[in-house]
C-alpha positions in Angstrom: -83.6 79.7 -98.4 -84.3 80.8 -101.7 -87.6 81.8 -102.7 -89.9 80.3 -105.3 -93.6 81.0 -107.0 -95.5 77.8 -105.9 -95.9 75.5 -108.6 -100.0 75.1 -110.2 -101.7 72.0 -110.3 -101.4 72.0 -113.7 -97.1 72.1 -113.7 -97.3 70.2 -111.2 -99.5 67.5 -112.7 -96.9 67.6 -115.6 -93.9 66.1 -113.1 -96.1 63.3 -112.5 -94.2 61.3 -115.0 -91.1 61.7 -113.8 -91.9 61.0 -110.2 -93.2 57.4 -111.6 -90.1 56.8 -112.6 -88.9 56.8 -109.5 -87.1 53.4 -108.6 -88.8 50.5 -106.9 -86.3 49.0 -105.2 -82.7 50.5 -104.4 -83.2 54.3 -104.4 -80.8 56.7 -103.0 -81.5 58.8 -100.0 -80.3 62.4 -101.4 -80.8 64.1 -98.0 -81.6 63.7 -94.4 -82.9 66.2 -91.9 -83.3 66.7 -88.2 -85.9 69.0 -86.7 -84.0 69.7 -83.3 -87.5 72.0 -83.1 -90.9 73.0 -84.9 -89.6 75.1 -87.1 -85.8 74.2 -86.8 -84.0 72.3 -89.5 -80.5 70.9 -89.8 -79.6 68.7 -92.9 -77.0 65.8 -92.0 -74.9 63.5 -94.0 -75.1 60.8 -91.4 -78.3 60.0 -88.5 -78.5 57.5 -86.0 -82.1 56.3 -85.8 -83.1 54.9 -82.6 -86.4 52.5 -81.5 -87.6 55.1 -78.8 -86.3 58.4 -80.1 -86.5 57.6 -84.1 -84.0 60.4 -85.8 -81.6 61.2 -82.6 -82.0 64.6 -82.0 -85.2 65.4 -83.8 -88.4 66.9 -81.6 -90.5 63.7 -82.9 -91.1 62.6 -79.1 -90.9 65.8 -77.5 -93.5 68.0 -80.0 -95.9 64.7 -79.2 -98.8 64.3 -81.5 -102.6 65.0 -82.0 -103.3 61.8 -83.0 -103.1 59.9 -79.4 -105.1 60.0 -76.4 -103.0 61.6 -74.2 -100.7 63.6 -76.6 -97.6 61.8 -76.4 -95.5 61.1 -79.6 -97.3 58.5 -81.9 -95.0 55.4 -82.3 -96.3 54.7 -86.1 -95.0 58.4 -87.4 -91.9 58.3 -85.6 -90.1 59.0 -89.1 -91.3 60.6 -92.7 -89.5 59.6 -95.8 -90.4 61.5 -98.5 -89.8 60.9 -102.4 -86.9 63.6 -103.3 -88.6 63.5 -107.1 -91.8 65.2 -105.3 -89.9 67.4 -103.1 -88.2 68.9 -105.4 -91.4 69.0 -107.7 -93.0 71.4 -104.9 -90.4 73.0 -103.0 -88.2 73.5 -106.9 -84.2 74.5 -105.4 -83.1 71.6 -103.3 -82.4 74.3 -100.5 -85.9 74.4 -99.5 -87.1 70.5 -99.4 -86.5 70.6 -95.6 -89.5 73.0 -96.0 -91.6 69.8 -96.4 -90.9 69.1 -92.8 -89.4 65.0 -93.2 -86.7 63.5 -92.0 -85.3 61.2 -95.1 -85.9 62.1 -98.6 -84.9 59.1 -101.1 -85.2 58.6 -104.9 -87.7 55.6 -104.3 -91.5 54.8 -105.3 -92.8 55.2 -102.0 -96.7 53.8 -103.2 -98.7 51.5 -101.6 -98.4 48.9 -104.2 -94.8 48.9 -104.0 -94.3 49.4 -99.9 -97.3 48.2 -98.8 -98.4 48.8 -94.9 -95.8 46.4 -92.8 -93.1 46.6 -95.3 -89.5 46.7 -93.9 -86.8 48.7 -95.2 -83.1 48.9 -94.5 -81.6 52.3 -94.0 -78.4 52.2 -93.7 -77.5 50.0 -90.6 -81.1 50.5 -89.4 -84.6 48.6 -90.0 -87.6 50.4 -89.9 -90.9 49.5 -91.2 -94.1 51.1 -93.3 -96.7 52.1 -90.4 -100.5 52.8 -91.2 -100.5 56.1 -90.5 -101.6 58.5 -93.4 -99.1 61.9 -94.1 -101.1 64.3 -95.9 -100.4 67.9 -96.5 -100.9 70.2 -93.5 -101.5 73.9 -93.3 -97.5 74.5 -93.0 -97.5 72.5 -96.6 -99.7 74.5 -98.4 -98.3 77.7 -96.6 -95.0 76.4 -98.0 -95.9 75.3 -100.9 -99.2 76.5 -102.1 -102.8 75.3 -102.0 -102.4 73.3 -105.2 -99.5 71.8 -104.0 -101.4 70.2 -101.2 -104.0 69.3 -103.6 -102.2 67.3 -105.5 -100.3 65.3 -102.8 -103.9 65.0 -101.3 -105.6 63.9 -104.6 -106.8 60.2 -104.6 -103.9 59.3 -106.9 -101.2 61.2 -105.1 -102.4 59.2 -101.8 -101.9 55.9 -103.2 -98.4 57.2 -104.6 -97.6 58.8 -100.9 -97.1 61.9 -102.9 -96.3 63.9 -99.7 -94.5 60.5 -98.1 -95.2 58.1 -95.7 -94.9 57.4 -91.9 -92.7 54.7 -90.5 -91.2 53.2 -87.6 -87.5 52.4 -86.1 -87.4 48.7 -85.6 -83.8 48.4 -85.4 -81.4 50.8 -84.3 -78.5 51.8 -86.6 -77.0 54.6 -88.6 -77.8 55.9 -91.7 -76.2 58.3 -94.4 -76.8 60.4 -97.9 -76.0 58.3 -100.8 -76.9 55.1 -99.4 -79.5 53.3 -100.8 -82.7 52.2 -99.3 -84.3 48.7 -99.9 -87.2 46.7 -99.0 -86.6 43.3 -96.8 -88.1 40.7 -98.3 -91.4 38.8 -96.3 -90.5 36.2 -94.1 
């Protein structure tokens, strides 16, 4: 992967515009990854997505997680989409958005206001749905990408825009490829 100075808060403030454009509704997803381990990545053109194991082949259930009791893989961040405009706003040459760590990376305003907590979104053949599980920046991000860079996807503004993307769930199985586009189900 090719390397890249880390971004300041200040450039990176400056791609805030652009990221707000991204769309609301019908955004492409531009790439997909599996983590077959920690620090493993492949990028796909096609997933299956699964209700127990969320991307098939990922270490989501196996690498468990530190937010449940006993350790085990927690259901609500069983996949990460992340907005490609911010991705490539951080990690710069699309080689390195896998760097982030997500699993689906789509040209779509991932905030709050416009996929609220419980929002359903078809991906591909599959259904999953917005959990309330927060995705901040870890230590990996801001080795990755620099301590600004995990400021501003941390800032009170970048939270509420899922800046560094947003946990979900498998609801219904399917498969699921680059290029297609992702959209919201309306509420029942």
């Amino acid at each position: 992967m090719a390397a890249m100075e880390n971004r300041s808060r200040t450039e990176l403030d400056a791609l805030l515009p652009e990221i707000r454009r991204s769309p609301a509704t019908d955004g492409p997803i531009e790439l997909i990854v599996r983590r077959p381990e920690v620090s493993g990545r492949e990028e796909l053109d096609e997933a299956e997505l699964d209700v127990l194991e969320g991307l098939v082949g990922d270490c989501w259930r196996s690498r468990g997680s530190s937010r449940t009791p006993d350790g085990t893989a927690n259901p609500g961040m069983q996949l990460t989409l992340m907005n490609a405009r911010v991705a490539a706003a951080v990690a710069g040459d699309r080689d390195r958005w896998s760097l982030a760590g997500d699993q689906v990376y789509v040209d779509l305003d991932l905030s709050h206001t416009n996929l609220p907590i419980g929002t359903r979104l078809v991906l591909g053949s599959a259904l999953i749905e917005v959990t309330d599980q927060p995705h901040t920046g870890c230590a990996k991000f801001t080795q990755r990408f620099g301590l600004d860079a995990m400021r501003f996807v941390n800032s009170p503004e970048g939270r509420e825009l899922r800046l560094r993307g947003m946990n979900t769930r498998v609801i219904s199985p399917g498969r699921v490829r680059v290029g297609e586009k992702v959209r919201a189900v309306p509420s029942a």
